[in-house]
N, C-alpha and C positions, 0 to 999 in steps of 0.2 A: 577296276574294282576299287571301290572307298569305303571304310570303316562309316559307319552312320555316325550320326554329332555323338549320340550317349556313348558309343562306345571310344571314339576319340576324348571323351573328357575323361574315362575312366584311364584309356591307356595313357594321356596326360599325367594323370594324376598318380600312378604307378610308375612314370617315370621321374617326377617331380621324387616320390618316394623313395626309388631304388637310390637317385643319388645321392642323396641324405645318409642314407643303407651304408653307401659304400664310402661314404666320409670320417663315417664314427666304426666301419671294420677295422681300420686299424686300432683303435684306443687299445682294445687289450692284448694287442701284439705287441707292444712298447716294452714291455718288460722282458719278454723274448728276445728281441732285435737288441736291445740296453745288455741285456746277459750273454749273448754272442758275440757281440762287437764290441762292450765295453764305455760305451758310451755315458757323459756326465748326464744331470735333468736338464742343463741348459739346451743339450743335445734336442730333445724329447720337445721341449717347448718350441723350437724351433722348428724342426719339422712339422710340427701341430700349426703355430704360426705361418707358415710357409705358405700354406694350404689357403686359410683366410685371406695371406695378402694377393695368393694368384689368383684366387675367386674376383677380388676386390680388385686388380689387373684386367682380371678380361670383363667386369662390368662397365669397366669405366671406359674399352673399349669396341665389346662388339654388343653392350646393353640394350642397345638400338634398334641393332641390325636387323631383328625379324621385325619390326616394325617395317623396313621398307621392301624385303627380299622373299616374306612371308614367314608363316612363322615350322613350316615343316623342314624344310632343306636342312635351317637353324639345329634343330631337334635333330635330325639324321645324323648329322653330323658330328652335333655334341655326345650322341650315346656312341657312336662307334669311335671318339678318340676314349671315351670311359671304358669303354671295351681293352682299347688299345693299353689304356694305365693301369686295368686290373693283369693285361699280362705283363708288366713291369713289375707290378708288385711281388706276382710271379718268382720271377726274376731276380729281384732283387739279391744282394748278397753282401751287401755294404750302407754309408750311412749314404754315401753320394747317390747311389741309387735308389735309395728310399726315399730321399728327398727330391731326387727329378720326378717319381710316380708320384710321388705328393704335389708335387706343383703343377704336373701336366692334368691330373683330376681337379687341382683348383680351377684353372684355364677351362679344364671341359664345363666343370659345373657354373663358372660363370658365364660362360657363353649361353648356357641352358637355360638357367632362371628364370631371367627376363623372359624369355622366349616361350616357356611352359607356363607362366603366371600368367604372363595377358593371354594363352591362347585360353585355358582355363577359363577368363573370366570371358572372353569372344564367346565360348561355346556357352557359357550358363553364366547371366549376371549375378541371381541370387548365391547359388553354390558354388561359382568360381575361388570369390575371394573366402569362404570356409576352408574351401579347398587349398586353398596356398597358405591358410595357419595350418592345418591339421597333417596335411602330407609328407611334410619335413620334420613335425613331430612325431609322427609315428614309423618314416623311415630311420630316423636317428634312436627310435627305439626299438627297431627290428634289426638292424646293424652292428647296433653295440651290445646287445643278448644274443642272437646267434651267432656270431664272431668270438665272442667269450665262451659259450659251449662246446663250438667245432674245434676252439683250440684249446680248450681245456680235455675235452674227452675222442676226438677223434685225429685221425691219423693227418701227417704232413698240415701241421697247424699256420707254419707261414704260406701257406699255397691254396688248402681247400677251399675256403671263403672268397679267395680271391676270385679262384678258377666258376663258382657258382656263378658272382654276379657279372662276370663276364659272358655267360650263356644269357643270361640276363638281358643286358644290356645290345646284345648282338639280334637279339628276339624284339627289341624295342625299339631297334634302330629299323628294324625290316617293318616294323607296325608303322610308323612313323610317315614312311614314304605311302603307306596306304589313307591315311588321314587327310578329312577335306581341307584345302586351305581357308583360312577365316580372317584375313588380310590381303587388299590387292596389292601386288607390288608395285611400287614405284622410283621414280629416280630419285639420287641421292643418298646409295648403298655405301660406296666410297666415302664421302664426306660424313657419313654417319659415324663412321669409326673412328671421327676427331674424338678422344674425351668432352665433353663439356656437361653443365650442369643445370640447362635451361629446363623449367618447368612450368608445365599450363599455366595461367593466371588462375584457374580455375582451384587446382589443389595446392595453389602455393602454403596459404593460411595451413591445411590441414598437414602436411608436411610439417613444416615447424611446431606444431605441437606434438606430432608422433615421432620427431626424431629425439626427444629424449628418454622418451618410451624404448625406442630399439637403440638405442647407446645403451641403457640399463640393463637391459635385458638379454644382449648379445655379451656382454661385459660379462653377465652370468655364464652363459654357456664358455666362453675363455674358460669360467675357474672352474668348472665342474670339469671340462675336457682336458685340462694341463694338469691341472694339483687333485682333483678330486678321487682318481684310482687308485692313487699311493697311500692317500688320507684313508679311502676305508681300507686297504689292505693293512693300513698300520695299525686303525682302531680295532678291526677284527682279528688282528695277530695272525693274519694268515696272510700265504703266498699264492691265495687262488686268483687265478684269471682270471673267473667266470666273475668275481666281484666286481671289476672293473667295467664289462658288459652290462653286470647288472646296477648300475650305479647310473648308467646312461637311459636306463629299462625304465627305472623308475624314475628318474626326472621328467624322460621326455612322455611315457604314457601320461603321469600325473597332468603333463602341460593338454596334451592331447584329449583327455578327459574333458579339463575346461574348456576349451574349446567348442568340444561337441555340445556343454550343458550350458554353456550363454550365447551359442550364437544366434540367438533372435533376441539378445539384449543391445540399445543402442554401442557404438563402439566405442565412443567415448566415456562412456561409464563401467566400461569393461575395461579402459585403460587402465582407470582410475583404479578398479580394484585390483587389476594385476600389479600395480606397482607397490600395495599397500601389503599382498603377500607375499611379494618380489624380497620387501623391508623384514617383513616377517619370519618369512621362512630361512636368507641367509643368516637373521640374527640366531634364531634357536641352532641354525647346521654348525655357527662360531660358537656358540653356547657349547652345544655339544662333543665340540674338536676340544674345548678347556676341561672338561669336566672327564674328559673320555668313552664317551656315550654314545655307541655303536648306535642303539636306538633311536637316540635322537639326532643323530646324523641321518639316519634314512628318512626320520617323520619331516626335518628341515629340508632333506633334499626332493619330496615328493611337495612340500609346501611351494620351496621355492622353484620347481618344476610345473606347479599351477599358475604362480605369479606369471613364470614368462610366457605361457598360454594362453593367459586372456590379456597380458601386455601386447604379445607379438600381432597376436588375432588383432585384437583393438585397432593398435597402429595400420594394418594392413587395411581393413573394412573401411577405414575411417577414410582412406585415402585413391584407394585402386579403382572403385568404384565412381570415382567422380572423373577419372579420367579417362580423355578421348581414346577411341579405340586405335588412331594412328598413333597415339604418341603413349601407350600404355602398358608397353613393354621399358621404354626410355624411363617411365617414371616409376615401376617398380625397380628396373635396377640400380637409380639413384638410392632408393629405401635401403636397399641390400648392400649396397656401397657402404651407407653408416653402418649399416648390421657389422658386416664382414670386418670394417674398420675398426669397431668397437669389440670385435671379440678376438683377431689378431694379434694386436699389438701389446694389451695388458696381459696376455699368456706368454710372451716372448719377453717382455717385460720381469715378470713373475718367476723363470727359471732363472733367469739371471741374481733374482732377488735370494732363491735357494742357494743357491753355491754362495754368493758370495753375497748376504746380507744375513738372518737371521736365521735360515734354514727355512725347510719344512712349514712347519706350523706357523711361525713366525708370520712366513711369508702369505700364507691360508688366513690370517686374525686381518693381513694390511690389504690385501686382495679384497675379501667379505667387506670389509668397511668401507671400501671406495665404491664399490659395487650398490651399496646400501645410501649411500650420502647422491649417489645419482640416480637412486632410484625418489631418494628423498626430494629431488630436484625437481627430478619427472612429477613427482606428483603436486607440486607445488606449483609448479607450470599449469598442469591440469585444475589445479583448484582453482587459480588467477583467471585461465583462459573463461570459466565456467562464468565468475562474479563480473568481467567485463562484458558478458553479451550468451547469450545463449546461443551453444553448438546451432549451426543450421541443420531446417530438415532434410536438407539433400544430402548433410552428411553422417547422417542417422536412419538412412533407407535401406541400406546394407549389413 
């Protein structure tokens, strides 16, 4: 028995989803786990961080791999160790153990990526690469909203969320194996799992202009996922949960939104404007952190949750699509490598800057401005790329 292609791209694209889901379930347990164990924000930034750098770990090592091995085994495999990390998180009862479930879902989820994005774009060229902006948008908005409710209002708050998306993931691993293969395999499995960072001649060009697009843009996500809970719980004077949930709700639908209402707009001109509300909307979110504007803390974080939307989309379409179906797993997870790169290290960075630089807000005003000045980059890149030669149409098909 085989799932037919539609319904393999859907259960793809639900599992693309769920791990997203289950990457932003913990945001609003931080403050739980912080109040039980006692731990400082550098704590907090770190485990956030941890996560980024094992994703960016197992891309740089088994990125490839469904490229030669196919891309289902890849997939079975990766949901039943995210199976395995939500019963750690389970588990958990200290910071060491929050932080091994944190880096064994980085590890699962990069080994996935790759692996679900090219098969995605294998089963449907048009809806593929839609599909790998919007799926991660809207599982990191379904993650970080019902993770905030179930531990704000229902029972055993570090446990339930967990125990769900591990049914989850156990259900997607069993689908997984029923899914037609849409790669032959070949040799060269072993030597696939060198890191290296060769890329078609084909999408070299377009990579270099979309990597400062997803430096920008994952850079974002750092500062909404480390500083951004504590920011609205302190502008709202409140100690609710569910804020920090919904702080994730509204960035990543807003991105999610865009997505759906320009993608039949060329991608490169989707870049372009996603970096210009990228500028926009972190300036009014810092605006509003000075002034104390709960209000305008939301309008900025929904702005700048459209910026990375049709940034992220852009760079993806621009790029997935032009690349070969053998090596099109390797060359999204080069993309994700910068991603993961770019939103890692300045959140790990950033706790360090709270304790022991300006605090808080301080660190929220120097975070938004770096964020801003590379999104300023990005687009300047984008305006250059445009006056030296016109975008090709192959990479405006998608």
């Amino acid at each position: 028995m085989h799932l037919s292609k539609r319904a393999a791209f859907y259960l793809q694209a639900s599992i693309f989803l769920s791990f997203l889901a289950g990457s932003s379930a913990p945001t609003p347990l931080y403050p739980v786990y912080q109040a039980a164990w006692g731990f400082s924000p550098i704590t907090v930034t770190i485990v956030f961080g941890s996560y980024a750098l094992a994703v960016l770990a197992a891309l740089l090592v088994t990125g490839s791999l469904s490229d030669y091995v196919g891309r289902r085994p890849v997939l079975a495999l990766a949901t039943l160790l995210q199976a395995f990390t939500m019963v750690l998180f389970v588990t958990a009862d200290d910071v060491t153990s929050l932080l091994t479930a944190r880096v064994l879902q980085g590890l699962a989820t990069g080994g996935a990526v790759g692996a679900v994005g090219a098969g995605l774009v294998d089963l449907d060229r048009e809806r593929g690469p839609i599909a790998n902006a919007v799926a991660p948008m809207l599982g990191t908005a379904t993650g970080g909203l019902v993770s905030g409710l179930m531990v704000q209002y229902l029972p055993l708050p570090t446990k339930l969320i967990y125990g769900l998306l591990a049914a989850v993931f156990v259900a997607q691993a069993c689908g997984a194996l029923l899914m037609p293969e849409t790669v032959t395999p070949r040799p060269g499995a072993l030597g696939s799992l060198r890191p290296r960072f060769a890329l078609p001649p084909r999408v070299r060009e377009p990579v270099l202009l979309a990597a400062p697009v997803l430096v920008a843009t994952w850079a974002l996500i750092g500062f909404y996922g480390s500083l951004g809970p504590t920011l609205v719980r302190r502008l709202a004077g409140s100690s609710s949960l569910v804020l920090g949930g919904l702080l994730v709700f509204v960035f990543a639908l807003s991105g999610a939104a865009t997505i759906f209402i320009t993608r039949a707009r060329a991608p490169r001109g989707v870049m372009t404007l996603g970096t210009v509300e990228l500028i926009a909307g972190v300036g009014l979110t810092l605006l509003a952190i000075g002034r104390g504007s709960l209000a305008g803390f939301w309008l900025g974080t929904a702005l700048a949750g459209s910026g990375f939307g049709a940034g992220f989309q852009g760079a993806i379409r621009s790029v997935v699509s032009l690349a070969p179906a053998a090596e099109r797993a390797s060359v999204l997870s080069i993309l994700y490598v910068v991603a993961y790169l770019a939103m890692g290290l300045p959140a790990v960075m950033a706790g360090f800057r709270v304790v022991h630089g300006g605090g808080l807000l301080s660190t929220a005003r120097e975070y938004g401005l770096a964020v801003m000045l590379l999104a300023s980059a990005a687009l300047v890149a984008a305006l250059a790329a445009r006056l030296v030669r016109r975008p090709s149409l192959a990479a405006d098909t998608y």
